[in-house]
Backbone bond lengths (Angstrom), bond angles and torsions (degrees), N, CA, C in turn:
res aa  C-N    CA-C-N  psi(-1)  N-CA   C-N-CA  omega(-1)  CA-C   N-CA-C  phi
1 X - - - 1.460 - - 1.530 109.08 -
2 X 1.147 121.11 136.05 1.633 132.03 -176.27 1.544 97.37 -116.22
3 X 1.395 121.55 155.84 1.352 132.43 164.11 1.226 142.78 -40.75
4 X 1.908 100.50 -44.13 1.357 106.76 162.91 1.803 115.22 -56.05
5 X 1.255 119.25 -8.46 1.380 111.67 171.61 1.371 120.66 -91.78
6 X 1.919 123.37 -16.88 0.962 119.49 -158.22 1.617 94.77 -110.07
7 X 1.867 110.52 151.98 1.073 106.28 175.41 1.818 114.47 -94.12
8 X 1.270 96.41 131.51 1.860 89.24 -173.57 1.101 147.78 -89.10
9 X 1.753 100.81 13.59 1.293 115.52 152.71 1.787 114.23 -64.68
10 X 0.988 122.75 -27.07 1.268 133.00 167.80 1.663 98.22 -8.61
11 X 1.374 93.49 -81.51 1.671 129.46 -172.50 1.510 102.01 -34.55
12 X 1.531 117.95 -45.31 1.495 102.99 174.53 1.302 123.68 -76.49
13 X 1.347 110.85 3.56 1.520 123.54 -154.36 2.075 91.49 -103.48
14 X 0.978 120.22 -20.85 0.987 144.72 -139.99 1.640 99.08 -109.78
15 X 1.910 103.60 -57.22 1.519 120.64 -179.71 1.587 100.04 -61.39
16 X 1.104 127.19 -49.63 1.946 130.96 -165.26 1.388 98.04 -81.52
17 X 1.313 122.45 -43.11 1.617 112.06 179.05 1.871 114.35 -44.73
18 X 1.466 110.41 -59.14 1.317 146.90 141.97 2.109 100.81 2.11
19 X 1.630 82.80 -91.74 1.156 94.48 -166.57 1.923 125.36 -61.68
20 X 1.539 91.86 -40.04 1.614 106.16 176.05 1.843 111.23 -72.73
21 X 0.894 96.64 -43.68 1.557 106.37 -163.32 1.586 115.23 62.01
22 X 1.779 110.96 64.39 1.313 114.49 -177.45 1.497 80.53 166.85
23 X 1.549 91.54 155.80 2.010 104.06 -169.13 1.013 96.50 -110.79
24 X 1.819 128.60 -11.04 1.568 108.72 -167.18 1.953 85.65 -95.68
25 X 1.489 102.23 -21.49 1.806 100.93 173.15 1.715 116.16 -35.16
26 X 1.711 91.73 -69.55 1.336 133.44 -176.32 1.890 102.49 -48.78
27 X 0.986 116.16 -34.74 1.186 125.06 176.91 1.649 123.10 -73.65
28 X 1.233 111.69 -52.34 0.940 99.38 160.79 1.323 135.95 -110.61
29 X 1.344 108.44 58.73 1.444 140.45 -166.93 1.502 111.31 -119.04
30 X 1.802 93.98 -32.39 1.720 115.88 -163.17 1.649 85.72 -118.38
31 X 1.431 141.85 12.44 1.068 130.90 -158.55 1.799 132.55 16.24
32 X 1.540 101.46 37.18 1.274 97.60 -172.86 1.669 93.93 -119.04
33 X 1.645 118.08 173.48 1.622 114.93 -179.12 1.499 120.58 -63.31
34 X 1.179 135.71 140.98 1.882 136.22 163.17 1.507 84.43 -28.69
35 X 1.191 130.45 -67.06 1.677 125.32 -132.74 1.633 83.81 -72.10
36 X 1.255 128.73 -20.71 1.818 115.33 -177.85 1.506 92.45 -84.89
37 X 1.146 125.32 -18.70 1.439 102.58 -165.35 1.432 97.21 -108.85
38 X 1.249 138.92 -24.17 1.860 116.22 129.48 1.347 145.83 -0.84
39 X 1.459 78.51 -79.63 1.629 101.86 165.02 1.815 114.51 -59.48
40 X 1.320 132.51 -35.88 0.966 156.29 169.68 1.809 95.97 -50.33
41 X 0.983 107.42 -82.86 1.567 105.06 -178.77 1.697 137.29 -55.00
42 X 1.761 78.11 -16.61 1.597 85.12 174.61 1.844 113.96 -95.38
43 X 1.279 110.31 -6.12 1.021 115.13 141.41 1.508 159.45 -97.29
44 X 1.625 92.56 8.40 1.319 118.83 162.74 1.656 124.62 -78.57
45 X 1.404 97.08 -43.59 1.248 120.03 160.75 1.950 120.55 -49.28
46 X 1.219 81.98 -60.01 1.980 78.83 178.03 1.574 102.54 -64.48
47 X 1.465 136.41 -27.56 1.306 141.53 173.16 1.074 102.44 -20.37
48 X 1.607 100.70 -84.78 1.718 140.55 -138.14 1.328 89.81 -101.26
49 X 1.371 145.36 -37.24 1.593 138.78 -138.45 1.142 129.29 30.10
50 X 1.363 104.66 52.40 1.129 116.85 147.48 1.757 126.05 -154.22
51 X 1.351 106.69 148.69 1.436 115.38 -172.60 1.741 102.26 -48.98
52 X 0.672 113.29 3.07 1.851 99.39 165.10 1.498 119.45 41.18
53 X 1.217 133.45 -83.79 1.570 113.70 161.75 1.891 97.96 -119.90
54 X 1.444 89.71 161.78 1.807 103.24 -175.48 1.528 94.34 -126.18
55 X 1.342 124.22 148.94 1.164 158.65 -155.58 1.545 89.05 -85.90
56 X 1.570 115.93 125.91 1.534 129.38 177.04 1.765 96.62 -148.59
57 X 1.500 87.83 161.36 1.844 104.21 176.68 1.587 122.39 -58.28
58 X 1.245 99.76 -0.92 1.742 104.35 169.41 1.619 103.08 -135.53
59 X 1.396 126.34 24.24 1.354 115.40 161.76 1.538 100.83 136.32
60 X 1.545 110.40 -154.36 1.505 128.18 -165.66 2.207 87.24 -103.24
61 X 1.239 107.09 107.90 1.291 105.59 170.53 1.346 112.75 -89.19
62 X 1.185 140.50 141.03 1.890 150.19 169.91 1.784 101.26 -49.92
63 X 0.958 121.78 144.87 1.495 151.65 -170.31 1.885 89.20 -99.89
64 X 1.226 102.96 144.93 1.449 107.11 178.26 1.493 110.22 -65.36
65 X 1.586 132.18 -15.63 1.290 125.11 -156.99 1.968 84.55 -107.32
66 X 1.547 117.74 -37.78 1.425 124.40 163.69 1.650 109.42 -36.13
67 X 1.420 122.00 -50.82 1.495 132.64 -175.79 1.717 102.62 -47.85
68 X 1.653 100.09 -59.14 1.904 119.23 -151.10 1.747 86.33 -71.60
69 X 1.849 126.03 -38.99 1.178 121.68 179.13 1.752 116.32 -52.18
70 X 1.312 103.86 -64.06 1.615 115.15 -169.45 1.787 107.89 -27.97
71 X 1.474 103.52 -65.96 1.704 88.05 -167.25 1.565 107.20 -55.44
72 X 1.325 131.32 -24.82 1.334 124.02 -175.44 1.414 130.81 -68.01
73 X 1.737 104.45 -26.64 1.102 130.95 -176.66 1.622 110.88 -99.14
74 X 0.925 97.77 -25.13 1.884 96.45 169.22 1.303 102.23 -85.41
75 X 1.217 139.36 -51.19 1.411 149.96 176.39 1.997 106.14 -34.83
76 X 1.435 91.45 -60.98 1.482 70.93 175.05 1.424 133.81 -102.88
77 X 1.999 117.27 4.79 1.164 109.45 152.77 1.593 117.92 -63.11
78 X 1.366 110.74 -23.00 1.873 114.77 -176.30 1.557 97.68 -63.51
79 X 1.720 111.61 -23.76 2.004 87.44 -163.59 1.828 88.72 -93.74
80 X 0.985 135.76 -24.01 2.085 142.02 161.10 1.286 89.36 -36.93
81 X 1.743 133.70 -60.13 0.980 121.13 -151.22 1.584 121.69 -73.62
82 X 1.341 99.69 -28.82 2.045 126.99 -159.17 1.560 75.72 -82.89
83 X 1.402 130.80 -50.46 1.455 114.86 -163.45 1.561 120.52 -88.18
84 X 1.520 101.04 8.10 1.595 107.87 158.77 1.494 104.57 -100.34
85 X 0.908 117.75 -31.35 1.826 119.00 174.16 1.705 113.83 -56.20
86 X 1.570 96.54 -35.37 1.710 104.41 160.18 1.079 135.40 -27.78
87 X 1.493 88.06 -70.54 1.308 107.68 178.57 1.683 137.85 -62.85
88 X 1.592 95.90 -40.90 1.575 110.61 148.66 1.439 126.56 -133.40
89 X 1.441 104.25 84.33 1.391 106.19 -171.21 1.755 116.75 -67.71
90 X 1.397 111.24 -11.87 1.632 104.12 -177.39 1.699 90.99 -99.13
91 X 0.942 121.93 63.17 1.983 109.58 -169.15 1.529 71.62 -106.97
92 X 1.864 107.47 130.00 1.595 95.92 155.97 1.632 133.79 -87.86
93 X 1.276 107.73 -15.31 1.566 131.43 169.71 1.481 113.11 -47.03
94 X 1.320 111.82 113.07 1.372 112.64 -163.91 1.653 108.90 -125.52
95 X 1.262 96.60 -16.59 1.850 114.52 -179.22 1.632 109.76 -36.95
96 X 1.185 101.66 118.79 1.346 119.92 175.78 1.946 116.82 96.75
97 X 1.347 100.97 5.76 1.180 108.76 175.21 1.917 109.58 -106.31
98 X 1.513 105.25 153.67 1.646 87.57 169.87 1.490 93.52 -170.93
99 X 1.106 119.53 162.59 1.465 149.10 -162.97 1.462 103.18 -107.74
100 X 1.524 107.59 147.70 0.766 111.49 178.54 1.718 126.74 -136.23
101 X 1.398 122.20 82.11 1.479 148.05 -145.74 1.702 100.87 -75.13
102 X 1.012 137.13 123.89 1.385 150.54 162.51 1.471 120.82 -74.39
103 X 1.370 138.49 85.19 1.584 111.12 -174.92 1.452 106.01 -146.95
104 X 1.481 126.29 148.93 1.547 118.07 160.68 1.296 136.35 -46.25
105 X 1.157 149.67 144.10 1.346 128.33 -165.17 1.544 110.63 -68.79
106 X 0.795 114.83 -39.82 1.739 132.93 169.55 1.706 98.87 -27.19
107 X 1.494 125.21 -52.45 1.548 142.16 173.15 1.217 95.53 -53.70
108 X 1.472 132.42 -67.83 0.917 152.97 -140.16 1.493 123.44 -67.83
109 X 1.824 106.11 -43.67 1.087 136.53 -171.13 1.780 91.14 -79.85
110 X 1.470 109.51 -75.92 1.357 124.17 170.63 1.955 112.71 -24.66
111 X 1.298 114.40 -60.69 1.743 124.26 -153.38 0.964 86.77 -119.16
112 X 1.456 165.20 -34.27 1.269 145.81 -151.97 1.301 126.95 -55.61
113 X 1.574 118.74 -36.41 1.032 133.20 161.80 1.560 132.51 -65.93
114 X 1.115 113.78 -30.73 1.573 126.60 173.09 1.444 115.41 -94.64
115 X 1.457 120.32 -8.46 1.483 129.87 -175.85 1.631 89.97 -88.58
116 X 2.017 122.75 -43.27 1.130 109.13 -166.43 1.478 108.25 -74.16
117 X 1.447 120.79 -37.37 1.615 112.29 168.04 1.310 116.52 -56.49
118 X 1.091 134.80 -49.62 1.369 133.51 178.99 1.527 117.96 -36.61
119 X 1.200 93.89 -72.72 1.859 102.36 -179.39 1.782 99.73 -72.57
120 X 1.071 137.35 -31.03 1.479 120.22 156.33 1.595 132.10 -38.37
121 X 1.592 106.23 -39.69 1.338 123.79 176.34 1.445 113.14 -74.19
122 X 1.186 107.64 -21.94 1.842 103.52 176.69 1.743 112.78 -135.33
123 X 1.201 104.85 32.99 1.460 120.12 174.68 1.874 120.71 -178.14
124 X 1.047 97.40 50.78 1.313 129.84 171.99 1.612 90.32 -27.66
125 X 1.504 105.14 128.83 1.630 101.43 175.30 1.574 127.22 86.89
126 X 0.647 94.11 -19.37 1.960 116.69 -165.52 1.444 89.00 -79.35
127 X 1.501 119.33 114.77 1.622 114.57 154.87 1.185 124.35 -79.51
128 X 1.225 132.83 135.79 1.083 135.82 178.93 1.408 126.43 -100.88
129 X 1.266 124.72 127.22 1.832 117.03 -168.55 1.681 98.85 -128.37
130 X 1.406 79.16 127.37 1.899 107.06 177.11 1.350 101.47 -83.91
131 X 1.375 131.38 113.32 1.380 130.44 176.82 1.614 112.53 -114.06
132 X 1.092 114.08 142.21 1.987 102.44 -165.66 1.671 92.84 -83.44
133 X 1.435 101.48 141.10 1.518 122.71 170.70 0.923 118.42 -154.78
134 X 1.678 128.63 163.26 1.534 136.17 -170.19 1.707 101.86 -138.56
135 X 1.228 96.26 169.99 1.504 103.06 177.89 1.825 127.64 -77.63
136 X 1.317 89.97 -19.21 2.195 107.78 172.69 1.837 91.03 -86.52
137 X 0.868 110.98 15.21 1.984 92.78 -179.26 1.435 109.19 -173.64
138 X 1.350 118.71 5.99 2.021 113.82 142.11 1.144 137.67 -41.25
139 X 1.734 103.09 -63.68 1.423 109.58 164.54 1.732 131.35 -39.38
140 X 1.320 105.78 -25.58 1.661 115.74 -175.19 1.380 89.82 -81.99
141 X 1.371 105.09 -50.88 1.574 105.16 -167.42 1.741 124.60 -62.21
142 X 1.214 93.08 -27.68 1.329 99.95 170.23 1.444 126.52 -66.66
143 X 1.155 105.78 -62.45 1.292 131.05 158.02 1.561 133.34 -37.73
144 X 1.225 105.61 -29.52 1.523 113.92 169.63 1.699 107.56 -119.36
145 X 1.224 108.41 35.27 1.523 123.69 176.91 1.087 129.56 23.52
146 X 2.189 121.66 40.50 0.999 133.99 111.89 1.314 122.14 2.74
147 X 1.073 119.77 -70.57 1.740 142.95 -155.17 1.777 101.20 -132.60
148 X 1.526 80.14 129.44 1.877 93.58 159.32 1.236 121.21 -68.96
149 X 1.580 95.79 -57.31 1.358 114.46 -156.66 1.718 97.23 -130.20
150 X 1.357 97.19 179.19 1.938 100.05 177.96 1.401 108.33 -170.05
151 X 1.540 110.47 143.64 1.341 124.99 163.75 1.152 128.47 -120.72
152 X 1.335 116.12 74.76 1.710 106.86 170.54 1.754 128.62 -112.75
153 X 0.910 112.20 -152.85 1.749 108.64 167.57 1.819 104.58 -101.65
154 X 0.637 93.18 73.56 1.827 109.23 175.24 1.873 107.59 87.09
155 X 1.519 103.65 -156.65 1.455 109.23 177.07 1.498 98.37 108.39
156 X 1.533 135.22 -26.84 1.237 103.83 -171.98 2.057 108.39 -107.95
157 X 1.224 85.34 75.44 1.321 99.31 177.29 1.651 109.58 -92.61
158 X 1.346 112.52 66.68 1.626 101.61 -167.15 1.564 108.19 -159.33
159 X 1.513 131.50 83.08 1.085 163.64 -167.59 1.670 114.62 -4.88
160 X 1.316 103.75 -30.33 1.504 127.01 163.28 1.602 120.44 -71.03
161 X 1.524 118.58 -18.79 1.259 121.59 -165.44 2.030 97.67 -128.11
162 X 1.390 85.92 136.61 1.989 95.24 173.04 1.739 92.15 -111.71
163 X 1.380 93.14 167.05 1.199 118.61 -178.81 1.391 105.51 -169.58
164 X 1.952 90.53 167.19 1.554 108.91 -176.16 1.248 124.48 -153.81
165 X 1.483 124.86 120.62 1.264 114.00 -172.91 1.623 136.76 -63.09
166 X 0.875 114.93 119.40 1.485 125.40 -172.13 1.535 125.20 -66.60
167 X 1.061 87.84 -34.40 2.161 115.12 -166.15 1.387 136.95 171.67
168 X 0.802 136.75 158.38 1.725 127.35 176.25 1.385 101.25 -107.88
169 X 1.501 105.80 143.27 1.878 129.68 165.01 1.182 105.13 -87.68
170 X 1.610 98.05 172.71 1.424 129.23 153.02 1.477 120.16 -161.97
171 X 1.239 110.70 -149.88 1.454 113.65 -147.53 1.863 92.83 -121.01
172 X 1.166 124.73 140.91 1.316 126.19 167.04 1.160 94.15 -136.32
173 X 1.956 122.20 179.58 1.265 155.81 162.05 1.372 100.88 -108.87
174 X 1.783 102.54 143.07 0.981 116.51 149.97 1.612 138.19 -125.86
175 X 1.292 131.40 129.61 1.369 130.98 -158.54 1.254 115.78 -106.67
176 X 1.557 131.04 159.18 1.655 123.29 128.49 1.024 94.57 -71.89
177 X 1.463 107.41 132.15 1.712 125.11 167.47 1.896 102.92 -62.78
178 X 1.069 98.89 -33.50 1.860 109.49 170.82 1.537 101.26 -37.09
179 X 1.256 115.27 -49.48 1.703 117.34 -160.68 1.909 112.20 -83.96
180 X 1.664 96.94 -14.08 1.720 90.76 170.97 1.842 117.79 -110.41
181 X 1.362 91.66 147.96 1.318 96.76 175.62 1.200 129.01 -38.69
182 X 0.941 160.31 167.24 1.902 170.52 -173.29 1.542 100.73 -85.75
183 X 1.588 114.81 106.83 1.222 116.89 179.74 1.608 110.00 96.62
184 X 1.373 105.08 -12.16 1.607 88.61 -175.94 1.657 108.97 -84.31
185 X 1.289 90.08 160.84 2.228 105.24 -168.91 1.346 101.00 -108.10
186 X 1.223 125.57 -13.16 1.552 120.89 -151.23 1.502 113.29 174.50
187 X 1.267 121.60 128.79 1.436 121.63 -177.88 1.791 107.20 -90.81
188 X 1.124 122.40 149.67 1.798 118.88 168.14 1.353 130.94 -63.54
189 X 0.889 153.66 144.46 1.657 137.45 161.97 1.420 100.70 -41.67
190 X 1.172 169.44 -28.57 1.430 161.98 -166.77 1.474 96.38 -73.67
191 X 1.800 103.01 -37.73 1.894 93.70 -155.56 1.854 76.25 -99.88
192 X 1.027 131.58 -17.38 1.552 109.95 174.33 1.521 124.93 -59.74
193 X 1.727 112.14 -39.63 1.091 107.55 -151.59 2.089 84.60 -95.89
194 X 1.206 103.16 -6.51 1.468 96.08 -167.01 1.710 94.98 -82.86
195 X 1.427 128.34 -36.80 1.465 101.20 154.45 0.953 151.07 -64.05
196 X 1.139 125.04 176.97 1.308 136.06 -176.54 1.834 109.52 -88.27
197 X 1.396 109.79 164.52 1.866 104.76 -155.61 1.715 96.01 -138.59
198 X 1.652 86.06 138.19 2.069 79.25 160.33 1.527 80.16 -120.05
199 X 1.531 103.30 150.35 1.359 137.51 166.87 1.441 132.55 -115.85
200 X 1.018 100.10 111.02 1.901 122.95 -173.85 1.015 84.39 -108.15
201 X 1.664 100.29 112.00 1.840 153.97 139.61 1.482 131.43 -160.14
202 X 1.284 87.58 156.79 1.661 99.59 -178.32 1.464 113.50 -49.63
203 X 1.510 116.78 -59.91 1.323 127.65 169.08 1.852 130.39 -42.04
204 X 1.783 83.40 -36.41 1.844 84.56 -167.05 1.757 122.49 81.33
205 X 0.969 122.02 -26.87 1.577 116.51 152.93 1.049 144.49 -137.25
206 X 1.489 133.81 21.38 1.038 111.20 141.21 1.565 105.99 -146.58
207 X 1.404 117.09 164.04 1.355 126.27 -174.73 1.505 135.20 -114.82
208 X 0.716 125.15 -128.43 2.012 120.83 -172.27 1.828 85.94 -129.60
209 X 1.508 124.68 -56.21 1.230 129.78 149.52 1.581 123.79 -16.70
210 X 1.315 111.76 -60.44 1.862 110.95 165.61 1.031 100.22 -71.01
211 X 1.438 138.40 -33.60 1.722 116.14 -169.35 1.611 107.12 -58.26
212 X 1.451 106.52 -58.40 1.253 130.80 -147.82 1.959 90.25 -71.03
213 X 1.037 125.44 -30.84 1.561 132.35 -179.60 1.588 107.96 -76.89
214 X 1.423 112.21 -46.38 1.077 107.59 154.70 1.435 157.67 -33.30
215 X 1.484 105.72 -34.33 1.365 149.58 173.84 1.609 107.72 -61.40
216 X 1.581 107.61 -52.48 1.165 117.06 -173.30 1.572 119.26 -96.89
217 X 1.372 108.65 16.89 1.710 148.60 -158.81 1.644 97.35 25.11
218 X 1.151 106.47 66.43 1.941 142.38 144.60 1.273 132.49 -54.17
219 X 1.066 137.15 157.70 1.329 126.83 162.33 1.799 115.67 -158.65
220 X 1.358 127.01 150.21 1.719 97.49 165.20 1.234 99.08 -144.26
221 X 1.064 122.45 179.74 1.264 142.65 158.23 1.648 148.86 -77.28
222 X 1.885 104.55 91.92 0.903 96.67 -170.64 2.075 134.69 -90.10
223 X 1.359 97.33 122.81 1.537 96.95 178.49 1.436 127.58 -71.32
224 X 1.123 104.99 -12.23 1.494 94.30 -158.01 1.719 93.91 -169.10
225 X 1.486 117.97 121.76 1.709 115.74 155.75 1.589 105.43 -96.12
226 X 1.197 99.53 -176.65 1.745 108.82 -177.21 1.614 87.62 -179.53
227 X 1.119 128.15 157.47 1.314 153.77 -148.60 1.275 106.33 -134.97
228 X 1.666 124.35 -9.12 1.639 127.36 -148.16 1.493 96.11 -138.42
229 X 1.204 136.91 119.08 1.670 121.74 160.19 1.367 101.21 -63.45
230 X 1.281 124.85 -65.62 1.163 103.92 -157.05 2.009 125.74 -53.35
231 X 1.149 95.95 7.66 1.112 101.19 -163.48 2.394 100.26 -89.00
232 X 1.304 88.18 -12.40 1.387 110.50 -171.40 1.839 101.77 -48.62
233 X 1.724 111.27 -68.13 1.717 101.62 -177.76 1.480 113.70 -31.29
234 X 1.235 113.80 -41.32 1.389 115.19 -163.51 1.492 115.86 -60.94
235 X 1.595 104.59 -45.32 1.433 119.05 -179.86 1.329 127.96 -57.16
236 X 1.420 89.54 -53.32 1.552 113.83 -178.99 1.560 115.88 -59.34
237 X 2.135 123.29 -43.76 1.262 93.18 -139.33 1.449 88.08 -91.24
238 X 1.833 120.79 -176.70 1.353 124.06 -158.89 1.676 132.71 69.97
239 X 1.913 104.51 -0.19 1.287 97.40 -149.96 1.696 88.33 -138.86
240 X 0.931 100.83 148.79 1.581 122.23 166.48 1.457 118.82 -63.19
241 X 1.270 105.03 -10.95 1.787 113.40 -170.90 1.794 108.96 -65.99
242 X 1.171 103.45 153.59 1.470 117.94 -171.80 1.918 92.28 -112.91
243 X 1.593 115.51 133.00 1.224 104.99 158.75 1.837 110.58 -123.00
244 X 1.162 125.05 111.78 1.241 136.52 171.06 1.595 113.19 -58.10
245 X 1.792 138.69 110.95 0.878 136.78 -138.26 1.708 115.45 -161.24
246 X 1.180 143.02 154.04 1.220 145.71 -152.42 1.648 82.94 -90.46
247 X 1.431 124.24 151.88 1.463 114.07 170.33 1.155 149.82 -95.18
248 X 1.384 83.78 10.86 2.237 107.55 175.57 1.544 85.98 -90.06
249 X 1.450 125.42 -55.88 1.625 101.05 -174.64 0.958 123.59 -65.56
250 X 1.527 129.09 -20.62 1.574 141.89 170.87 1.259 119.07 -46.07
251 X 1.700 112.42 -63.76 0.812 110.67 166.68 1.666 143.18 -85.71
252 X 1.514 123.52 3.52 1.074 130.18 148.93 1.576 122.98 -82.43
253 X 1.270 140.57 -30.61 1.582 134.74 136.19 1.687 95.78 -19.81
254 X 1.297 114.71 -95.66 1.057 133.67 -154.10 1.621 114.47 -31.81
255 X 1.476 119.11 -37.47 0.941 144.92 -173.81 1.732 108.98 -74.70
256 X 1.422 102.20 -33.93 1.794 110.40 -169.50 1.685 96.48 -107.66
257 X 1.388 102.27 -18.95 1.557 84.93 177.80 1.700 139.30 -141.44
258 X 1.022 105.95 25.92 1.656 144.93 161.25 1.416 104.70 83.33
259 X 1.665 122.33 21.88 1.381 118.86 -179.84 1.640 100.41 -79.87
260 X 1.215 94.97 178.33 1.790 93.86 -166.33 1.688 90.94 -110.19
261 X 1.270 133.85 151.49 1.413 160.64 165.26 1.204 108.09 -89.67
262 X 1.331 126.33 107.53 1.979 116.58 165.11 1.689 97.06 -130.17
263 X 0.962 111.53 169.96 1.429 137.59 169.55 1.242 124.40 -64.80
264 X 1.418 125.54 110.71 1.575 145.85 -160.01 1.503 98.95 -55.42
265 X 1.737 130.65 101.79 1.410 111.92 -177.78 1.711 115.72 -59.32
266 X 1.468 122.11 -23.48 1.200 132.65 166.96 1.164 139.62 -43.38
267 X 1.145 145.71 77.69 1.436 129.22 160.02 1.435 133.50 18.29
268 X 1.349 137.55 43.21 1.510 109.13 -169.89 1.689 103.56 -137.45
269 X 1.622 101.11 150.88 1.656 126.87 -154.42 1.449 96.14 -63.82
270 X 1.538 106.61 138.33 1.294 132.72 -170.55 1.914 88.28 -73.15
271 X 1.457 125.92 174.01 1.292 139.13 161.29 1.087 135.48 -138.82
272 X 1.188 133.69 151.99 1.501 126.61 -176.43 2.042 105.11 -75.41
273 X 1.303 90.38 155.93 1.771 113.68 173.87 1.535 106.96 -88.89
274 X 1.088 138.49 96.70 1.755 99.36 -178.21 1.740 104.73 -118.51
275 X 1.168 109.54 169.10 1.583 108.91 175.62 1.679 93.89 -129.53
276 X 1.775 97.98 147.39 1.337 100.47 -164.50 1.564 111.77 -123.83
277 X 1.141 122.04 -150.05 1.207 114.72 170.45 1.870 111.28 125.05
278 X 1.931 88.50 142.73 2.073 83.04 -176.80 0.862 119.37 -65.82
279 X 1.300 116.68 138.17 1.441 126.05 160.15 1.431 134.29 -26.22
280 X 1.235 88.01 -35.85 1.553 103.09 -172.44 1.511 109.42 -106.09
281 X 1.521 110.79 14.49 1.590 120.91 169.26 1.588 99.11 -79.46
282 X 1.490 131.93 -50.13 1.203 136.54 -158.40 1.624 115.32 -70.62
283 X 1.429 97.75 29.44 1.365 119.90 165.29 1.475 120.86 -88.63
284 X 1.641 98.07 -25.08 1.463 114.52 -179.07 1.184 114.32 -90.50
285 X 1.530 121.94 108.61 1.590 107.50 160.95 1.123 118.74 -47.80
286 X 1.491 143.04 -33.85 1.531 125.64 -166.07 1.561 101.26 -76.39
287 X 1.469 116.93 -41.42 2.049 117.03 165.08 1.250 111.32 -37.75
288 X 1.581 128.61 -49.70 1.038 149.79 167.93 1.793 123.81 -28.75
289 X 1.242 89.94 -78.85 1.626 109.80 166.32 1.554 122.96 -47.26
290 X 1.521 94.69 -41.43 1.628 98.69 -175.06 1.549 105.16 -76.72
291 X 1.712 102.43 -41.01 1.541 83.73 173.35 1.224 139.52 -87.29
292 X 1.414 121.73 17.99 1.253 149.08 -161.77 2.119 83.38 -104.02
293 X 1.221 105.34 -53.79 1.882 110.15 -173.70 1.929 85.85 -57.22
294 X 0.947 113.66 -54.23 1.295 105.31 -127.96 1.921 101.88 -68.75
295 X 2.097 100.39 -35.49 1.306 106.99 160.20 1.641 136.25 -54.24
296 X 1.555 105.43 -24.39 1.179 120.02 -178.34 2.022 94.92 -83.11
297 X 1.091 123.42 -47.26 1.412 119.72 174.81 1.079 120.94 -23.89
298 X 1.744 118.60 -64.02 1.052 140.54 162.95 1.253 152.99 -30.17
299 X 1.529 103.53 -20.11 1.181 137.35 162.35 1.551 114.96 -84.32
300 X 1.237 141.76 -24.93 0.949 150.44 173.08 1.562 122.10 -70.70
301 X 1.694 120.38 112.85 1.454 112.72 -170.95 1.207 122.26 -73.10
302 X 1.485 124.14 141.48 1.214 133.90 164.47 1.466 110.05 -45.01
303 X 1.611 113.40 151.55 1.644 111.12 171.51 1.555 91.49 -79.20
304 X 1.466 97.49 155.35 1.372 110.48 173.80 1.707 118.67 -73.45
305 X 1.329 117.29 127.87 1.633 104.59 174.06 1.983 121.74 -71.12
306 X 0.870 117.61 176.38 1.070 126.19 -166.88 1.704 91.31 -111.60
């Protein structure tokens, strides 16, 4: 089969199936009926020969040969798209287009809100999708066009991908203010390591916190992992627990949820912010724009926590 036989809306029919995982999603995504986007798949299928996604308890899942298709097929509706942007590159109408942002929730919790004004102000219309990512598994994501764009503390060390630093981290505590004395600013390393800890990571045991305690042949006690910051108010309040934490999420928790913010008595190495993204995305003015919002975001100060 050659092209001149195939119709190439197909391909968008193909991208929303993909992305939604559901045809009545995909449907009204493409504003056209389920029964076209049926029909749509059953002619995707005779395409490629193969069933492409199969029907599971949470939707239409991708077929392993559906997976190896996607970057190919987004790849070249993205260059259709750059060469309608050509044509009117100041068009502000963006409806039906959207980005797709990579970040830890920790980013998320912290910037989420000022990333959505930002790119609102210079892409009116443009949806924006927060997708969870880390710095050991961006690069894939990027790369197999998961993700447009990305924010983590490094990871895109990979010859295909540019990046740019945004800002430097660090490390805060977080408390029930319930658990410190009246007037106190800051607990000691004696009263740090003598509590007890919840730990936010991917892994669940161990942290940058044990490294750095380690060092000073330390140790503490962990109560509790969680995988989620936001999941932290919950943990924390009523409790003596200490949570050791990046300090944009520290201090935005802190801010939404009356835990107290103090200063990490520990020693531990500041990090880079970076924003990522292919090289060969910055072909796109709309990649462009967003990352143009997202640098300008960045500049903007956090409210101070209490």
């Amino acid at each position: 089969m050659n092209i001149t036989q195939v119709d190439l809306n197909l391909l968008k029919t193909f991208e929303a199936l993909h992305d939604e995982s559901s045809a009545s999603r995909a449907a009204l995504r493409l504003g056209v009926t389920q029964s076209a986007i049926s029909a749509g798949l059953r002619r995707l299928r005779e395409v490629y020969g193969d069933p492409l996604f199969v029907r599971t308890g949470r939707g239409l899942a991708p077929t392993l040969r559906a997976n190896q298709l996607k970057p190919v097929i987004s790849e070249a509706l993205d260059r259709c798209r750059q060469s309608l942007a050509m044509v009117n590159p100041q068009n502000p109408d963006y409806q039906g287009r959207s980005v797709v942002l990579g970040l830890s929730d920790d980013f998320e919790i912290a910037y989420g809100r000022r990333l959505m004004d930002a790119i609102a102000q210079r892409l009116p219309r443009l949806r924006v999708i927060f997708r969870q990512t880390h710095s050991q598994i961006v690069a894939s994501a990027l790369l197999d066009r998961t993700l447009d764009l990305a924010i983590t503390a490094g990871g895109f060390a990979q010859s295909r991908l540019s990046r740019q630093v945004l800002t430097e981290g660090d490390y805060r505590c977080l408390v029930d203010p319930g658990s410190l004395a009246p007037g106190t600013d800051g607990i000691s390393l004696d009263e740090f390591v003598a509590r007890e800890h919840v730990l936010v990571s991917s892994g669940g045991f161990i942290g940058i916190t044990d490294e750095g305690l380690a060092a000073l042949g330390l140790s503490r006690q962990v109560c509790a992992s969680t995988s989620h910051f936001a999941a932290l108010p919950f943990l924390l309040k009523g409790s003596r627990a200490v949570a050791t934490i990046p300090g944009h999420a520290a201090q935005a928790i802190a801010e939404m949820s009356g835990l107290r913010m103090l200063p990490c008595p520990l020693a531990l190495p500041r990090y880079p912010v970076e924003l990522g993204w292919r090289t060969q995305a910055q072909l796109d003015p709309m990649v462009l724009k967003v990352r143009e919002a997202i640098v300008a975001s960045f500049t903007w100060p956090l409210p101070s926590a209490c």
